[in-house]
N, C-alpha and C positions, 0 to 999 in steps of 0.2 A: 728825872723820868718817872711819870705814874703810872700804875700796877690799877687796869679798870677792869670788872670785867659786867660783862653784860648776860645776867640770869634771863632765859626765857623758858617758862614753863610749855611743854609737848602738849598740844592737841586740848589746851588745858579744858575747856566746857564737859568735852566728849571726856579726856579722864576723869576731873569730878563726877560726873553719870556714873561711870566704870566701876569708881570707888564707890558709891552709892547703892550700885546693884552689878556685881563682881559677873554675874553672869552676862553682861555687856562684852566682857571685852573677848568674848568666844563668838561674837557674832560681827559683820560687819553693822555697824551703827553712825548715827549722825545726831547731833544737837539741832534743830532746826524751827522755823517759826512755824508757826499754824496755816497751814495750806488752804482749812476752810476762812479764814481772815483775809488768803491771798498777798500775803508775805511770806511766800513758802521759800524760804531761802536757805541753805544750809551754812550755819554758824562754826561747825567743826566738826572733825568727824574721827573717829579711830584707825590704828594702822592698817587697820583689815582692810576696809572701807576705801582706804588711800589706794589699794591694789587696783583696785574698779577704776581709778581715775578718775574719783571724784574729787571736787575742789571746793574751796572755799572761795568766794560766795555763788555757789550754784543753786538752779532750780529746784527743790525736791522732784517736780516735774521729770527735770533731767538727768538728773541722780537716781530716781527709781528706774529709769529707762538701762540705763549703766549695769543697776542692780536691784532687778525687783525685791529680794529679800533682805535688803536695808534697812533697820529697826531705826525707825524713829524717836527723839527726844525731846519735850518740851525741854528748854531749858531753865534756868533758875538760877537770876543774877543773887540772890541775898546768898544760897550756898556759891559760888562763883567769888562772892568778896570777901566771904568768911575763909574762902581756902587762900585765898591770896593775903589774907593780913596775915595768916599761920605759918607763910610762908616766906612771908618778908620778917616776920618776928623772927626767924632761923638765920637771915642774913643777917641781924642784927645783933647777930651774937657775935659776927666778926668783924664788923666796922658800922660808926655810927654814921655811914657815907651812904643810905640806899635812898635810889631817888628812882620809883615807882617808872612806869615808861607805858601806859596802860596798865588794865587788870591782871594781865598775865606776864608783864616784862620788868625789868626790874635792872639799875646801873645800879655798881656798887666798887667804892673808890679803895683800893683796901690796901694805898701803897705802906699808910702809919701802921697798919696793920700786922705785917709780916716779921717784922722783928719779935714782938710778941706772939705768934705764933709760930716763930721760927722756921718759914714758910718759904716757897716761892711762891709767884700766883699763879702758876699752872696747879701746883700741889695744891695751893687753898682751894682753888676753884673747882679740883676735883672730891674733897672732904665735904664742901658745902654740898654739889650733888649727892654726894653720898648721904648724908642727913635728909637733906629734902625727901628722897626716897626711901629710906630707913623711918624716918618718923613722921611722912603723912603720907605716902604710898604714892606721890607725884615723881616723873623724871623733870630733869631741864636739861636745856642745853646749852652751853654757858663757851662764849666770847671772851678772850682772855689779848688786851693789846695796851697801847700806849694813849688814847685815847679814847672817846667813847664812841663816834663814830667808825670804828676799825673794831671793839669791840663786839658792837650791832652786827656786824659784817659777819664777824666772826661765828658768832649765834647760828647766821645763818648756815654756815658749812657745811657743819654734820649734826645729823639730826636720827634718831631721838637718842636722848640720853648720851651726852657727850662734851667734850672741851675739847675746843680747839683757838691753838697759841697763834696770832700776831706778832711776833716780836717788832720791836723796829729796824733793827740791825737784815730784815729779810721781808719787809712788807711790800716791797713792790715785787717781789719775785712771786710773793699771796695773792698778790688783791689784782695786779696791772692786767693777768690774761682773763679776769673772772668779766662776766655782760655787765654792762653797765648799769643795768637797775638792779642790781644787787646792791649798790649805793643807795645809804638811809637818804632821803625825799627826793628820791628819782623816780617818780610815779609813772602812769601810764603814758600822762598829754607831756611832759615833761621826758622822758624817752622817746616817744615821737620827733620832737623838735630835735634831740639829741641824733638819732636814727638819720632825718634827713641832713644832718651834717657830716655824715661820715661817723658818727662817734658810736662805735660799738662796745667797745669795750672799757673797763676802766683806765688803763693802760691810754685808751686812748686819748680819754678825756683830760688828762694827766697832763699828757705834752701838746695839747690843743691850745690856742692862743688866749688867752685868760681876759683878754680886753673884747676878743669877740666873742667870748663865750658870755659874758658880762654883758655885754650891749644886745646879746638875743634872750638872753634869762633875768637878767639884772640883777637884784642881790642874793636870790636863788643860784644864779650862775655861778657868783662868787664862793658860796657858800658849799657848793659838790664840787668845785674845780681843787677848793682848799681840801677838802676831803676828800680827793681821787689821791691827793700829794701828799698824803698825811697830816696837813694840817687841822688841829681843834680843839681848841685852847677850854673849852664850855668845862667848867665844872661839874662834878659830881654833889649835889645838893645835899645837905646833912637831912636825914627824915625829918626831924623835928623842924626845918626850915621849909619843907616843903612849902612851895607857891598855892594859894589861891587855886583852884580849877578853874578853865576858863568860864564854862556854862555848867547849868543844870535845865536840864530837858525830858521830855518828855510827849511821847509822839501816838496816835491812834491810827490805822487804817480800819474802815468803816466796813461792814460784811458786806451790804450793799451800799451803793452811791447816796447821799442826803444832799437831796432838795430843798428842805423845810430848813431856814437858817433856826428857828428855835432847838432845834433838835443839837446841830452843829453846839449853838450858846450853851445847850445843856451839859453838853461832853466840853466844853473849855472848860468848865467849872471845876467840872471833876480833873481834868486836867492839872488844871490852878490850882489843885488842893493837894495832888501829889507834890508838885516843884514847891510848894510853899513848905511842904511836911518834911522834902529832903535837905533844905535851904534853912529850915530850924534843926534839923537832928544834925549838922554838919556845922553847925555855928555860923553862916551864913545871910548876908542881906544882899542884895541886889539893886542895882541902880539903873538896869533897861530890861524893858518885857520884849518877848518876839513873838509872834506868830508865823508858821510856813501855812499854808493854802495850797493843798494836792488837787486839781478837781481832776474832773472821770476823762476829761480829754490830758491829763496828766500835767497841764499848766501848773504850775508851782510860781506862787506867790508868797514873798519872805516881806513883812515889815517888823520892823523894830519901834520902841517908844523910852525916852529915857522918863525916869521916875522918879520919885525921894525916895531915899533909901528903903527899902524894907524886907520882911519876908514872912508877911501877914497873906491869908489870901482872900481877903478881900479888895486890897490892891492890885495884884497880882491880878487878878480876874477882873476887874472893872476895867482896867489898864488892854488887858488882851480885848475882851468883848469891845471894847472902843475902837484897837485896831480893826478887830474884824469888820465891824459896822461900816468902818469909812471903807472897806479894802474889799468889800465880797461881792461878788458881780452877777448874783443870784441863779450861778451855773451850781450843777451837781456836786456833791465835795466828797472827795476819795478818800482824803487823809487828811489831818492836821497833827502838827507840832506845837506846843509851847516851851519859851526856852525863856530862862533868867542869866543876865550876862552883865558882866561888872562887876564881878562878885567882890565881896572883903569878909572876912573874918575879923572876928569880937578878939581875937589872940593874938597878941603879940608876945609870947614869948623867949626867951634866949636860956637855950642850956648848951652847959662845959662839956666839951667831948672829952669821951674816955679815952681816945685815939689818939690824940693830938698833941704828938711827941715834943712840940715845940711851943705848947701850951708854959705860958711862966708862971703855972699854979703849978 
């Protein structure tokens, strides 16, 4: 039986602010995008703020309506990744098992673990809060079960700043009366479908027929039917093994609409020169370019183009400017993305876990 638990850092954008400027967390606040660009979206926001009912992803718009004296925050992913490596370096002090789950989430396998620490993993997983918040001034709130999915779940619970246990010997008595989308990749269109079949709850889905759940989701079906049942076998990934990232992207909305495709070709470049600049500092090449196409009447156009390897940008950008050429249908453009996908890293390395009890070193 393995000991998983699943770290989620609270509100984490809005508490990095917090931590930044202490006089935040006296006021309600929100992390959000620049409203005069017209991405006014709210990214995260403080417990205050959560009083209001505000939500993530809401309008600023709508959010100020809630609560006019809402203190806004640009946000700032380079401090955002810097708190997050700080803070998985802290897991890493108790199992060489964390395998990242986003910027702010984090699985961490810690069953070799416990003996060495002389532990349970409700106990571990409350010492590691307590450090997180002792030495960088973050809470989490940390999922404690037999797998990772049940884990995730778990996360969800209670919130802020807390553990909460899964056992297995009492998981269905947890999880069977909780909604159904509280199950990790039960999204919205995915709930929907579930909704009009009767399936409310987890519980429900549990004892639902597995072959028709399967023939209206397909391996998606398979995959939350196994996880309403506890079943999920996916390991906990060693950091130093982590996989690849799928993409590296990079997106612009326009203050106003651009007509003049030169203007567009100007901004890919600049574009192409971030993803090429993150695709070198990450040890990374790419083997397909993509372009998305927002225009003003909100049409969204996505093509891709496979490539020789690279993560130069002048590849990278003759590659995009080509899609766009064939693909732009000389309406106004609201937004563009460029994305690199296929990625591989220059590393292949293997190191010996400190963990792993049954290691024959």
């Amino acid at each position: 039986m393995r000991e998983i638990l699943h770290c989620d850092l609270n509100s984490f954008f809005a508490s990095v602010e917090c931590l930044k400027k202490p006089e935040l967390k006296k006021v309600p606040m929100a992390v959000a995008g620049d409203p005069k660009l017209r991405h006014g979206i709210i990214l995260a926001k403080n417990e205050i703020a959560k009083k209001y009912g505000i939500y993530t992803p809401e309008t600023v718009y709508s959010a100020l309506k809630k609560c006019p004296n809402l203190v806004l925050v640009k946000g700032n992913y380079s401090d955002y990744k810097k708190y997050s490596k700080l803070v998985n370096n802290i897991y890493l002090k108790y199992t060489d098992r964390v395998e990242p789950f986003g910027i702010d989430e984090s699985f961490l396998d810690v069953t070799s673990s416990l003996k060495l620490f002389n532990s349970t993993a409700y106990n571990l997983a409350n010492k590691i809060r307590e450090e997180v918040k002792n030495a960088i001034g973050l809470t989490i709130s940390v999922g404690v079960s037999f797998n990772k999915s049940l884990a995730k779940l778990g996360s969800d619970l209670k919130k802020p700043d807390a553990v909460t246990n899964i056992p297995y010997n009492n998981f269905k008595k947890i999880i069977y009366p909780l909604p159904v989308n509280m199950l990790l990749y039960v999204g919205k269109s995915t709930n929907n479908v579930l909704q009009k079949l009767g399936i409310k709850t987890i519980g429900d889905l549990a004892t639902y027929n597995r072959n028709k759940i399967i023939k209206k989701l397909g391996k998606l079906g398979r995959l939350i039917h196994n996880y309403a049942n506890g079943i999920d076998y996916d390991d906990v990934k060693r950091y130093d093994e982590i996989s690849v990232p799928k993409s590296v992207s990079k997106g612009l909305t326009f203050a106003n609409d651009v007509s003049d495709e030169n203007v567009v070709i100007k901004y890919i470049k600049k574009l192409s020169d971030v993803v090429s600049t993150n695709l070198r500092k990450d040890n990374l090449k790419c083997s397909t370019v993509g372009i998305s196409i927002k225009y003003s009447n909100f049409l969204v156009i996505n093509r891709q183009k496979k490539i020789v390897k690279t993560n130069l940008f002048q590849d990278i950008a003759k590659s995009v400017i080509a899609l766009f050429n064939l693909n732009y249908n000389g309406g106004k453009v609201r937004a563009i993305t460029i994305s690199a996908t296929d990625l591989e890293s220059k590393f292949d390395e293997v190191q010996l876990s400190l963990f792993d009890f049954d290691s024959p070193w």
